[in-house]
N, C-alpha and C positions, 0 to 999 in steps of 0.2 A: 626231391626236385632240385635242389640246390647243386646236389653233388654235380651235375652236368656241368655245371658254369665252371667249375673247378677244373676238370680236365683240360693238360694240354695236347694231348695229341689221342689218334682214333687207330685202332689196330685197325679193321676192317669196315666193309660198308656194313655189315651186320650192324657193330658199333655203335655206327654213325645213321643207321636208320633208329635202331633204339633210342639213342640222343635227342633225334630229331623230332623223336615223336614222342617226348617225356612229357606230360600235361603240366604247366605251370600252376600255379594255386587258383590263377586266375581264369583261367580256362575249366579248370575241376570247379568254379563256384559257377561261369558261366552257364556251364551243360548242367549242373544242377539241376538251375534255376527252369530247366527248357523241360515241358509234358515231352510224352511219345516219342515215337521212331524219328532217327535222322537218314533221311535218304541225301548222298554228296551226287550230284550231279558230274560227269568227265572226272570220276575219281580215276580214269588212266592217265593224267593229263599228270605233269613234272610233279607239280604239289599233292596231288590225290590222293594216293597212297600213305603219306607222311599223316595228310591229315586224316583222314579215317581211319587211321588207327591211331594217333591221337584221340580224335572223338570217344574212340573206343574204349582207350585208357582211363579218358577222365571220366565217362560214365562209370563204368566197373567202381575207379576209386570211391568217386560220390557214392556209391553203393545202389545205383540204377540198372536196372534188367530191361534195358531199350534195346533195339534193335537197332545198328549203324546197317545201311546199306548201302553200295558204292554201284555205281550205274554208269557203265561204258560200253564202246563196244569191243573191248577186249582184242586186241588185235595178235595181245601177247598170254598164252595161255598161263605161261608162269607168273604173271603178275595178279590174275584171278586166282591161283591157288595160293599164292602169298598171304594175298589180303582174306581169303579164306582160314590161312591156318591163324590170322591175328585176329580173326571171332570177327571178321568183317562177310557180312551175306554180298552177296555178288548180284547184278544184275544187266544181264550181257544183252544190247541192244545198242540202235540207232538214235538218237535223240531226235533227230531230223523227221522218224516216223513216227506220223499221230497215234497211231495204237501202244509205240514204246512211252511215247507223254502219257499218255490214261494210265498205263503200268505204273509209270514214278507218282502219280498223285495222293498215294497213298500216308504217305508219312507226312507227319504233322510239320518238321522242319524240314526244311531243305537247303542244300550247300551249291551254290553252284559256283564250282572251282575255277571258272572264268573270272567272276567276278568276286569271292570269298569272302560274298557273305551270307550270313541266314536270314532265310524268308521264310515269316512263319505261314502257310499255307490256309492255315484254320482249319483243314479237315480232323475231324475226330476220326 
């Protein structure tokens, strides 16, 4: 974790996504600490992506077999196959429709990238 702080310069956005989304100690104890699935609500949104596959990372590390799931409407199909190839599950919808909210009710936590923070839902 450390070593990121240490770079000074980024070959590519590759890089610089890997950088970005390197879990600090403090995020790896965070998601720990969290039961069950994290569904990111506008994981297409600027920060979405960074963080869901952060999420993802620190779970893994912690040694957690959760499911992150990222919930957009995907406007960009390469950005759903991205977050797919980083073990991120995809969930292509409207939020604006009620049948798409019943969808995301499922996961215990939830991110929503508006306002970046977790609401623990209480659904088991």
């Amino acid at each position: 974790m450390a070593s990121s702080l240490q770079k000074t310069s980024v070959r590519d956005i590759e890089e610089l996504d890997e950088l970005l989304s390197e879990p600090t100690e403090a995020v790896i104890r965070a998601l720990a600490a969290l039961d069950g699935d994290i569904v990111i609500l506008g994981v297409g949104g600027k920060m979405g992506p960074t963080l869901a596959r952060m999420a993802k990372r620190a779970s893994d590390i912690a040694g957690f077999s959760r499911r992150v799931i990222g919930v957009s409407r995907f406007s960009s199909s390469k950005l759903e196959s991205q977050l797919q190839m980083w073990g991120v599950e995809t969930l292509s919808c409207d939020l604006l429709e009620p049948k798409c909210r019943e969808h995301c009710l499922y996961g215990r936590n939830e991110v929503r990238d508006d306002r970046a923070r977790i609401v623990d839902l209480g659904h088991e």
